[in-house]
PQR file with spaces between the fields and no chain letter, atoms N, CA, C, O and H, PARSE charges and radii, in Angstrom:
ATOM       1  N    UNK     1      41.297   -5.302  -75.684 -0.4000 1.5000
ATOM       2  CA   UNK     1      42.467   -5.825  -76.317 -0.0000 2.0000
ATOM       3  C    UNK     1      43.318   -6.618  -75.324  0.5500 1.7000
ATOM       4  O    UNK     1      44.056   -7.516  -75.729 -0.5500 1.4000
ATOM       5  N    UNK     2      43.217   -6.266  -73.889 -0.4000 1.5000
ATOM       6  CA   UNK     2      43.965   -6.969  -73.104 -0.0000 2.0000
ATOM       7  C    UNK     2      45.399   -7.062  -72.754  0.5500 1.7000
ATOM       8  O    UNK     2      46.016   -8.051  -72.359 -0.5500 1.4000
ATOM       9  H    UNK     2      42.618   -5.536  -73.560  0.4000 1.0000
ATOM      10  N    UNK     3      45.948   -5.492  -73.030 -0.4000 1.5000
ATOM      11  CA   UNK     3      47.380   -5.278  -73.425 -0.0000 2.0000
ATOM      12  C    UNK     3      47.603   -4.355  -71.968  0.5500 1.7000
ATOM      13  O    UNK     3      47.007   -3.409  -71.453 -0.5500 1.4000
ATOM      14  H    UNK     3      45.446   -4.689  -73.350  0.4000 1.0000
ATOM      15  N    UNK     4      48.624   -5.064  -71.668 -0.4000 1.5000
ATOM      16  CA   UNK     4      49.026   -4.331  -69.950 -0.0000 2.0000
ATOM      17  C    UNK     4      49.737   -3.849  -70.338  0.5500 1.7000
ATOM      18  O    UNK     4      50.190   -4.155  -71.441 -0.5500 1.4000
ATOM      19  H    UNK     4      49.107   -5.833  -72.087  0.4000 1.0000
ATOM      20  N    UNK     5      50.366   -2.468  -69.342 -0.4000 1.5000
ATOM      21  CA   UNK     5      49.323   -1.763  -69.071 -0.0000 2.0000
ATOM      22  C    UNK     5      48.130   -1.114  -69.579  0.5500 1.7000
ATOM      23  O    UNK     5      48.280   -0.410  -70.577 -0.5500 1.4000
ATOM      24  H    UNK     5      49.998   -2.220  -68.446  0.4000 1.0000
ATOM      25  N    UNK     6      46.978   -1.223  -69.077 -0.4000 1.5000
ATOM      26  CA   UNK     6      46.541   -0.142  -69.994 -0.0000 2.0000
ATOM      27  C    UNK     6      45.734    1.133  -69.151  0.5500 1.7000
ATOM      28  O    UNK     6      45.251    2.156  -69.638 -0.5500 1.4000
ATOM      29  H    UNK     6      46.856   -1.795  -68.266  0.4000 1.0000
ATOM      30  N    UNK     7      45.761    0.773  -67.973 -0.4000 1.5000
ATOM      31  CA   UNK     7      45.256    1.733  -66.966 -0.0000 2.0000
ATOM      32  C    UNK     7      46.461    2.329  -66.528  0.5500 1.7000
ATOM      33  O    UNK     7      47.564    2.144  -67.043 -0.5500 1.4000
ATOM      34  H    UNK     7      46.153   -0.058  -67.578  0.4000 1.0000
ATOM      35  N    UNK     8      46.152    3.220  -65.332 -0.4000 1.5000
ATOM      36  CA   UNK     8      46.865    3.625  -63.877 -0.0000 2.0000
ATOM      37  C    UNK     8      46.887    2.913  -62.920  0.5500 1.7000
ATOM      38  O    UNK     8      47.692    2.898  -61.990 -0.5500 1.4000
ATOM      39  H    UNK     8      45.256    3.371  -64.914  0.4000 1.0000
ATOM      40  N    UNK     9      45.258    1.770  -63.263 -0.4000 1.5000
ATOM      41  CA   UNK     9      45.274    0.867  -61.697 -0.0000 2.0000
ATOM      42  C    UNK     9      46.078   -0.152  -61.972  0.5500 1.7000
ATOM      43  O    UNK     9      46.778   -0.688  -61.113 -0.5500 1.4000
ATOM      44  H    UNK     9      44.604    1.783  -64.018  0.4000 1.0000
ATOM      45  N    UNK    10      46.033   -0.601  -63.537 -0.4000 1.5000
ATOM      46  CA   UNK    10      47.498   -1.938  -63.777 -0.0000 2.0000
ATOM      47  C    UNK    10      48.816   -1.138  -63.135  0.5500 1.7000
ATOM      48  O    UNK    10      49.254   -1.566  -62.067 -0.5500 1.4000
ATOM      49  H    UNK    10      45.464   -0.165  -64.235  0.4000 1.0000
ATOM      50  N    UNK    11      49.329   -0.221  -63.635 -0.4000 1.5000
ATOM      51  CA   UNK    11      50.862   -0.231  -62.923 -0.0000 2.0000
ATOM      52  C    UNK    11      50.973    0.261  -61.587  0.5500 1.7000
ATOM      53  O    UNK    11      52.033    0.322  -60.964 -0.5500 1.4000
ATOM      54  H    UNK    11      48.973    0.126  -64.503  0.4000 1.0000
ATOM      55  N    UNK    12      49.474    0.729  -61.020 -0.4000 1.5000
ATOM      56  CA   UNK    12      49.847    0.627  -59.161 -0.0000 2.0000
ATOM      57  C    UNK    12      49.346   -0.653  -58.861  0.5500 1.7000
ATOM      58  O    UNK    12      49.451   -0.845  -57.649 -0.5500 1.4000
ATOM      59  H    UNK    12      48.613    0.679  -61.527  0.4000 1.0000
ATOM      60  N    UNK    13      48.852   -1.600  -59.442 -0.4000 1.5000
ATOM      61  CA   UNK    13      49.027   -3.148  -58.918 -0.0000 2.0000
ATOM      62  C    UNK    13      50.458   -3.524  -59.500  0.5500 1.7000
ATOM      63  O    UNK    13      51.153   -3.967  -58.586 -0.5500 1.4000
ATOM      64  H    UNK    13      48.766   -1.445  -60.426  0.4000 1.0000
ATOM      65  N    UNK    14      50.930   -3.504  -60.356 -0.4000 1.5000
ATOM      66  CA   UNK    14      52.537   -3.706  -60.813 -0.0000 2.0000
ATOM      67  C    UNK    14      53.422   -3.314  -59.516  0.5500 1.7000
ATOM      68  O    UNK    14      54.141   -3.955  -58.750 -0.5500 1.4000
ATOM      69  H    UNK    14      50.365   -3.144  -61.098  0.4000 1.0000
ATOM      70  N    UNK    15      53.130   -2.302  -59.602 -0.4000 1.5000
ATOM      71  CA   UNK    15      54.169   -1.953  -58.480 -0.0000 2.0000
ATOM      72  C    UNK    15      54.211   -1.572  -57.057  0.5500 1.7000
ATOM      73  O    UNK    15      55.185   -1.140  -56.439 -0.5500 1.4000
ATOM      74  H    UNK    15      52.546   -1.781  -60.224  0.4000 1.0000
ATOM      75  N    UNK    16      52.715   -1.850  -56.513 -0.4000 1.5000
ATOM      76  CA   UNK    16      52.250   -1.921  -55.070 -0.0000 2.0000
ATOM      77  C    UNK    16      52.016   -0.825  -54.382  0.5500 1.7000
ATOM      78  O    UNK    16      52.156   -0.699  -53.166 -0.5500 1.4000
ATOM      79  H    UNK    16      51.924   -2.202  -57.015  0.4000 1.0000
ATOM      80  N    UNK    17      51.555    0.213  -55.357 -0.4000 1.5000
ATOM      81  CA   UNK    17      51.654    1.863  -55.053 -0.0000 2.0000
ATOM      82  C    UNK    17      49.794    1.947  -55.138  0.5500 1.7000
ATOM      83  O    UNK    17      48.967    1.239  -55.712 -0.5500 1.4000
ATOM      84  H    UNK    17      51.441    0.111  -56.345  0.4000 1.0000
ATOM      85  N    UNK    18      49.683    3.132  -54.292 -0.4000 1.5000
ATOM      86  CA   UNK    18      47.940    3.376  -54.644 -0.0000 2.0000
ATOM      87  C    UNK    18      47.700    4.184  -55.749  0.5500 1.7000
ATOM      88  O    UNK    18      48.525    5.057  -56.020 -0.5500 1.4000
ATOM      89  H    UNK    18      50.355    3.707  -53.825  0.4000 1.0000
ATOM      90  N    UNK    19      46.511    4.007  -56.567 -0.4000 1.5000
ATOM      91  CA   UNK    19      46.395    4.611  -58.105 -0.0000 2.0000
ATOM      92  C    UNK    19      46.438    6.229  -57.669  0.5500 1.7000
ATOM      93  O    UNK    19      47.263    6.955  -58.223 -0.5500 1.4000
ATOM      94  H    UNK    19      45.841    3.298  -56.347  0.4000 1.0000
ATOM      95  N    UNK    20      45.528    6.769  -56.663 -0.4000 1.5000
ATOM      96  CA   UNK    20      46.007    8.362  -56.853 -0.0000 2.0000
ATOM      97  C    UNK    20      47.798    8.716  -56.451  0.5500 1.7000
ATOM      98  O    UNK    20      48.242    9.843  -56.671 -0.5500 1.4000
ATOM      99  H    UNK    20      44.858    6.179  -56.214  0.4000 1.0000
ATOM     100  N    UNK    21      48.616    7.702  -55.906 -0.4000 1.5000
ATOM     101  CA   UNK    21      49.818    8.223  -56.212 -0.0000 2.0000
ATOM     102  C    UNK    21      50.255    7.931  -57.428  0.5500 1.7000
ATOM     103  O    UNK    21      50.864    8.749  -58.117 -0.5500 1.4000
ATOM     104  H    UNK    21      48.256    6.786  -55.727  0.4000 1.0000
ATOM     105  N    UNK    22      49.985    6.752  -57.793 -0.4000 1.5000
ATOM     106  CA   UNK    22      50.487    6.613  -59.500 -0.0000 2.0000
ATOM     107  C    UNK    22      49.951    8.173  -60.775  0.5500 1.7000
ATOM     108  O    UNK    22      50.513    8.617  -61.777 -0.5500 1.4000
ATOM     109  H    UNK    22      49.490    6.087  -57.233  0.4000 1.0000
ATOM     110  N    UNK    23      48.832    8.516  -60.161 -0.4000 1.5000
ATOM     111  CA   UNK    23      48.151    9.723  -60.918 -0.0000 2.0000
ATOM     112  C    UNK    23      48.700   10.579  -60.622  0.5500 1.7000
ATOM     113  O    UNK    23      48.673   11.287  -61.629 -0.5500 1.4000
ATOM     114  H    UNK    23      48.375    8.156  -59.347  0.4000 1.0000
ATOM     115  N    UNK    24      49.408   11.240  -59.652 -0.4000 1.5000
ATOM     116  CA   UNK    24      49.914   12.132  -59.075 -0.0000 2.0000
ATOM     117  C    UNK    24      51.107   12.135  -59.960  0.5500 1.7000
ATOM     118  O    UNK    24      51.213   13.075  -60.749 -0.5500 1.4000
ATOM     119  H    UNK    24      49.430   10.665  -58.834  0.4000 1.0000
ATOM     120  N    UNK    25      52.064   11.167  -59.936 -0.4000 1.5000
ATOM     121  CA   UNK    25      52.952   10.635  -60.642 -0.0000 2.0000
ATOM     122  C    UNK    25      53.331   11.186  -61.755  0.5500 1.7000
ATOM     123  O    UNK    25      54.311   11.809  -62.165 -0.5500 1.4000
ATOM     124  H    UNK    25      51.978   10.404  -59.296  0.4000 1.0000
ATOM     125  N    UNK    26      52.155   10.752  -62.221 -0.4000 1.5000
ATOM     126  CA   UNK    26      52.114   11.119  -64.244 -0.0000 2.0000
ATOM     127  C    UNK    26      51.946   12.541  -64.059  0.5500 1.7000
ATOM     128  O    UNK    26      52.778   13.404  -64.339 -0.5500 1.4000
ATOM     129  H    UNK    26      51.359   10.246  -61.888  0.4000 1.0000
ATOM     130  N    UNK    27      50.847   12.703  -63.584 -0.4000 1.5000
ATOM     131  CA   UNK    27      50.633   14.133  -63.935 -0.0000 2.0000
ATOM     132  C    UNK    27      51.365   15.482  -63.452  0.5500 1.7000
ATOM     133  O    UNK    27      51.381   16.683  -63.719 -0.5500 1.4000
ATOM     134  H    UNK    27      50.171   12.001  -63.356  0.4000 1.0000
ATOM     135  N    UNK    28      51.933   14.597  -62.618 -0.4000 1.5000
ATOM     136  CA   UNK    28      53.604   15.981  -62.214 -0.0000 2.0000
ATOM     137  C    UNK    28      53.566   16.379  -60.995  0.5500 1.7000
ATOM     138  O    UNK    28      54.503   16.971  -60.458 -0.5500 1.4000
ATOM     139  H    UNK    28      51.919   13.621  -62.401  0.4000 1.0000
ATOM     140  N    UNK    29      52.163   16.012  -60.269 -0.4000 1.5000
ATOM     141  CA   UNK    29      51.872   16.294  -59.249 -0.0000 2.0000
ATOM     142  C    UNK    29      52.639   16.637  -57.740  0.5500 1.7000
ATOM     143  O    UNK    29      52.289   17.479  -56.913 -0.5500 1.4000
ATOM     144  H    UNK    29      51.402   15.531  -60.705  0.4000 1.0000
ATOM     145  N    UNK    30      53.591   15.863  -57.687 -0.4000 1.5000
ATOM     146  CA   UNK    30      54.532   15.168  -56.603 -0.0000 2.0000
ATOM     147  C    UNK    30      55.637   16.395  -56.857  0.5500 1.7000
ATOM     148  O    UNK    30      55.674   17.025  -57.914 -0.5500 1.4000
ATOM     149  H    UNK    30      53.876   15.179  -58.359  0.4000 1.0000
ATOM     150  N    UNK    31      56.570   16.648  -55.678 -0.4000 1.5000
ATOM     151  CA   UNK    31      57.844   17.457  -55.384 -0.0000 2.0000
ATOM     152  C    UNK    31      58.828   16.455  -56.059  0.5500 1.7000
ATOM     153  O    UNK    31      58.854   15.238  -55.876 -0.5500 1.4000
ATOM     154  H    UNK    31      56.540   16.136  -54.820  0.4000 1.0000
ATOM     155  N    UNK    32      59.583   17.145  -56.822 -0.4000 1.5000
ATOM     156  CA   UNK    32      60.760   16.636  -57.788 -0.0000 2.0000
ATOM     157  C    UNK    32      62.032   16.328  -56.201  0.5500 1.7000
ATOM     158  O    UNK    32      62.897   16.864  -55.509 -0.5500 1.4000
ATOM     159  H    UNK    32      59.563   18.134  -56.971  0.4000 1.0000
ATOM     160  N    UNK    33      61.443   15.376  -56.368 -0.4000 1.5000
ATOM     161  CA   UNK    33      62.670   14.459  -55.712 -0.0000 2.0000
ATOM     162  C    UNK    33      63.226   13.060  -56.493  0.5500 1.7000
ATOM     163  O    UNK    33      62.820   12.449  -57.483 -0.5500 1.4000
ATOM     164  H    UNK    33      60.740   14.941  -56.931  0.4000 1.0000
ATOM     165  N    UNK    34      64.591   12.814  -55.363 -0.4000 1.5000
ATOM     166  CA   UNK    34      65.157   11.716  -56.559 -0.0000 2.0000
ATOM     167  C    UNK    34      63.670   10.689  -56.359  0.5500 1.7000
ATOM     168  O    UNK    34      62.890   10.559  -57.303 -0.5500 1.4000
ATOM     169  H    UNK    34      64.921   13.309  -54.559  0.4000 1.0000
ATOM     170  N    UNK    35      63.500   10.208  -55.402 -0.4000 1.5000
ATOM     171  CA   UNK    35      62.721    8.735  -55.384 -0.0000 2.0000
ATOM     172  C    UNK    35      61.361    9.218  -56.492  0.5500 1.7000
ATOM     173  O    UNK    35      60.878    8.402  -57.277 -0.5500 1.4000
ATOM     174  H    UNK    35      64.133   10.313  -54.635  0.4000 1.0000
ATOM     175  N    UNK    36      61.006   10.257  -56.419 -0.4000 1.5000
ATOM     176  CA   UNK    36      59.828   10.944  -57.364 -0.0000 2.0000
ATOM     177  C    UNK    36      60.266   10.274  -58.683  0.5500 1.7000
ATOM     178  O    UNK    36      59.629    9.368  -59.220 -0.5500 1.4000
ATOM     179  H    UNK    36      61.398   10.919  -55.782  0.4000 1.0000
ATOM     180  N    UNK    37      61.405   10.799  -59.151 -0.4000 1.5000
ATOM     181  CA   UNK    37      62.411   10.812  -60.544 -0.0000 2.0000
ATOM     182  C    UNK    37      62.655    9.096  -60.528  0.5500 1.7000
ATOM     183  O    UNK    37      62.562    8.508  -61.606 -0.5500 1.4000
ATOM     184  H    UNK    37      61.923   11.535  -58.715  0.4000 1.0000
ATOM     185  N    UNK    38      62.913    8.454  -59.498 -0.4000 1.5000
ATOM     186  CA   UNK    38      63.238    6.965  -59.651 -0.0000 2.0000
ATOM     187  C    UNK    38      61.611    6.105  -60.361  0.5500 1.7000
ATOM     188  O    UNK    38      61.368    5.395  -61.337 -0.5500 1.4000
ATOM     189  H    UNK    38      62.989    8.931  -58.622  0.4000 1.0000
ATOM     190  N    UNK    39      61.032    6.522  -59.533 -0.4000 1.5000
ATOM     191  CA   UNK    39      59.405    6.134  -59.361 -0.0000 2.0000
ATOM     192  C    UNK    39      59.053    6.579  -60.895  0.5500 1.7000
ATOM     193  O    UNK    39      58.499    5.754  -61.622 -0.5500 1.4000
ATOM     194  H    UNK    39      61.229    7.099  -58.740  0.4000 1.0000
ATOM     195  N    UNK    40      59.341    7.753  -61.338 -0.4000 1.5000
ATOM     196  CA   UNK    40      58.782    7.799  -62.838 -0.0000 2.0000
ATOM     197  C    UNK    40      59.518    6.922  -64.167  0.5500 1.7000
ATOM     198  O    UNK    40      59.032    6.217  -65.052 -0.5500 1.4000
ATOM     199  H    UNK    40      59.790    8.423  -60.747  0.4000 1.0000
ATOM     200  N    UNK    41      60.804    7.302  -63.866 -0.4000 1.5000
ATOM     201  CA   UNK    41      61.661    6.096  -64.307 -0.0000 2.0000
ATOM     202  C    UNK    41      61.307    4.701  -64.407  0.5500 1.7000
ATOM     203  O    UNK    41      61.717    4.070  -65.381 -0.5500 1.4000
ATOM     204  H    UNK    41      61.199    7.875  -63.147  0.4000 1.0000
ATOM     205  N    UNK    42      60.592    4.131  -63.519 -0.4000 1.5000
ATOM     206  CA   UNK    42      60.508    2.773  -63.129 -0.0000 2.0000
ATOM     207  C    UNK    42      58.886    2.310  -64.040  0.5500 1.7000
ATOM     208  O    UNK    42      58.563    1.256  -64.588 -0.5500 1.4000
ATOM     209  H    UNK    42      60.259    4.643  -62.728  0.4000 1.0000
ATOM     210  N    UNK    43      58.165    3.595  -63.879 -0.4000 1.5000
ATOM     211  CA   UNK    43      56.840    3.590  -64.482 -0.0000 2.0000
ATOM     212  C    UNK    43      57.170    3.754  -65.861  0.5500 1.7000
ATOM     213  O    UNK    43      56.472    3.174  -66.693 -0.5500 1.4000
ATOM     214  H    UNK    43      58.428    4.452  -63.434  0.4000 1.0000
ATOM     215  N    UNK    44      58.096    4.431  -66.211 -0.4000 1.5000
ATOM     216  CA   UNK    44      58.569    4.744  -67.963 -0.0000 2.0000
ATOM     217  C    UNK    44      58.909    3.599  -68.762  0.5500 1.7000
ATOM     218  O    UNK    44      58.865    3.340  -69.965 -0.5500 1.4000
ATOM     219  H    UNK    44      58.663    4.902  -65.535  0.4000 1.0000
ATOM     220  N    UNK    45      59.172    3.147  -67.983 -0.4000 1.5000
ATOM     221  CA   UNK    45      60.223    1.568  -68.687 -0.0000 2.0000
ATOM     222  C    UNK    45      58.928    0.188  -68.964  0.5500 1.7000
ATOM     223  O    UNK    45      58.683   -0.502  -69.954 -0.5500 1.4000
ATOM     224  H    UNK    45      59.208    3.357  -67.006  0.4000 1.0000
ATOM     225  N    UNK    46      58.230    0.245  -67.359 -0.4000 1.5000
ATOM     226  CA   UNK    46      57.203   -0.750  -67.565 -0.0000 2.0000
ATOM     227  C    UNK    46      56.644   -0.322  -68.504  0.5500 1.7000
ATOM     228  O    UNK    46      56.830   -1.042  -69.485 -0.5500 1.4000
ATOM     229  H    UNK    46      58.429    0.805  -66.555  0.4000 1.0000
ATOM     230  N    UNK    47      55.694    0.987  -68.800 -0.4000 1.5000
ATOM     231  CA   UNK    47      54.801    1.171  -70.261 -0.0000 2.0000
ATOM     232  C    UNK    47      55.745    1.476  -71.468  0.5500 1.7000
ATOM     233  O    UNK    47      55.108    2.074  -72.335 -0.5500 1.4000
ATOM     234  H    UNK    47      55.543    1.572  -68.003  0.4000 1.0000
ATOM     235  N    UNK    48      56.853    1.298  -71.765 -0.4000 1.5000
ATOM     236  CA   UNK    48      57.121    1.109  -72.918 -0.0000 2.0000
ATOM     237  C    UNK    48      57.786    2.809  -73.319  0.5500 1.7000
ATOM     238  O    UNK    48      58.392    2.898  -74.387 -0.5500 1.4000
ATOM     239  H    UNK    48      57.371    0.813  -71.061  0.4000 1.0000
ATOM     240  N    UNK    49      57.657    3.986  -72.515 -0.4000 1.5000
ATOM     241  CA   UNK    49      57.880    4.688  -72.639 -0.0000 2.0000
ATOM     242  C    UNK    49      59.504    5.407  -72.347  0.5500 1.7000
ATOM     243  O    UNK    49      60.081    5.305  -71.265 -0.5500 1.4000
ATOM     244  H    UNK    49      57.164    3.914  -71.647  0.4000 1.0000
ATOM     245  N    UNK    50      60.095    6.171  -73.614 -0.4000 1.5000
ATOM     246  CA   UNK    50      61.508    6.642  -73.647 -0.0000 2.0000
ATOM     247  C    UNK    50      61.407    8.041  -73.057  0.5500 1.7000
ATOM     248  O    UNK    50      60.811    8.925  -73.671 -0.5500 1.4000
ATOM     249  H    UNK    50      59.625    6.254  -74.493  0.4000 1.0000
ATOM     250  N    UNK    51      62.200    8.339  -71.420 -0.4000 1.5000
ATOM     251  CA   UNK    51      61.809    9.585  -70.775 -0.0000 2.0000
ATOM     252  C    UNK    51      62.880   10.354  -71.526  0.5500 1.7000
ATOM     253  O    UNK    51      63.864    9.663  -71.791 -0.5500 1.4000
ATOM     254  H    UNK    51      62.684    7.620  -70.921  0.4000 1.0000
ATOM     255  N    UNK    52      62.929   11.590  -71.927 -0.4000 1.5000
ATOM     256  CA   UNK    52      64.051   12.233  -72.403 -0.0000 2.0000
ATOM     257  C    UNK    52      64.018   13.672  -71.286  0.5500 1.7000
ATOM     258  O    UNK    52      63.315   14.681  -71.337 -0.5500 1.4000
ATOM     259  H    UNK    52      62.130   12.151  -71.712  0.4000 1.0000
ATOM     260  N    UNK    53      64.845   13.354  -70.527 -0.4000 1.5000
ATOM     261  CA   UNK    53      64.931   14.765  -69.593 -0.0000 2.0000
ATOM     262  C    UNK    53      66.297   14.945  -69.315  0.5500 1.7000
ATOM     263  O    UNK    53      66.668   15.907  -68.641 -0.5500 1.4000
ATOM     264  H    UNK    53      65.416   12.534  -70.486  0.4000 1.0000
């Protein structure tokens, strides 16, 4: 279909991050810090997604 994002490796080329940190990311992986919380934020918005926390 050709609709970005549609991987993990599109938004760590989006945003210049390596895909196992982008995976880490999503999947909760990472210590709740702010830049953690900024970084998911920043990934929420590019895919279209409303974070409610």
């Amino acid at each position: 279909m050709g609709i970005k994002p549609g991987t993990q490796l599109d938004i760590a080329h989006h945003f210049g991050l390596s895909h196992p940190y982008v995976h880490q990311l999503i999947y909760g992986k990472m210590s709740d810090t702010e830049c953690t919380r900024k970084r998911i934020k920043e990934i929420c918005n590019y895919v279209g997604v409303d974070l409610k926390r």
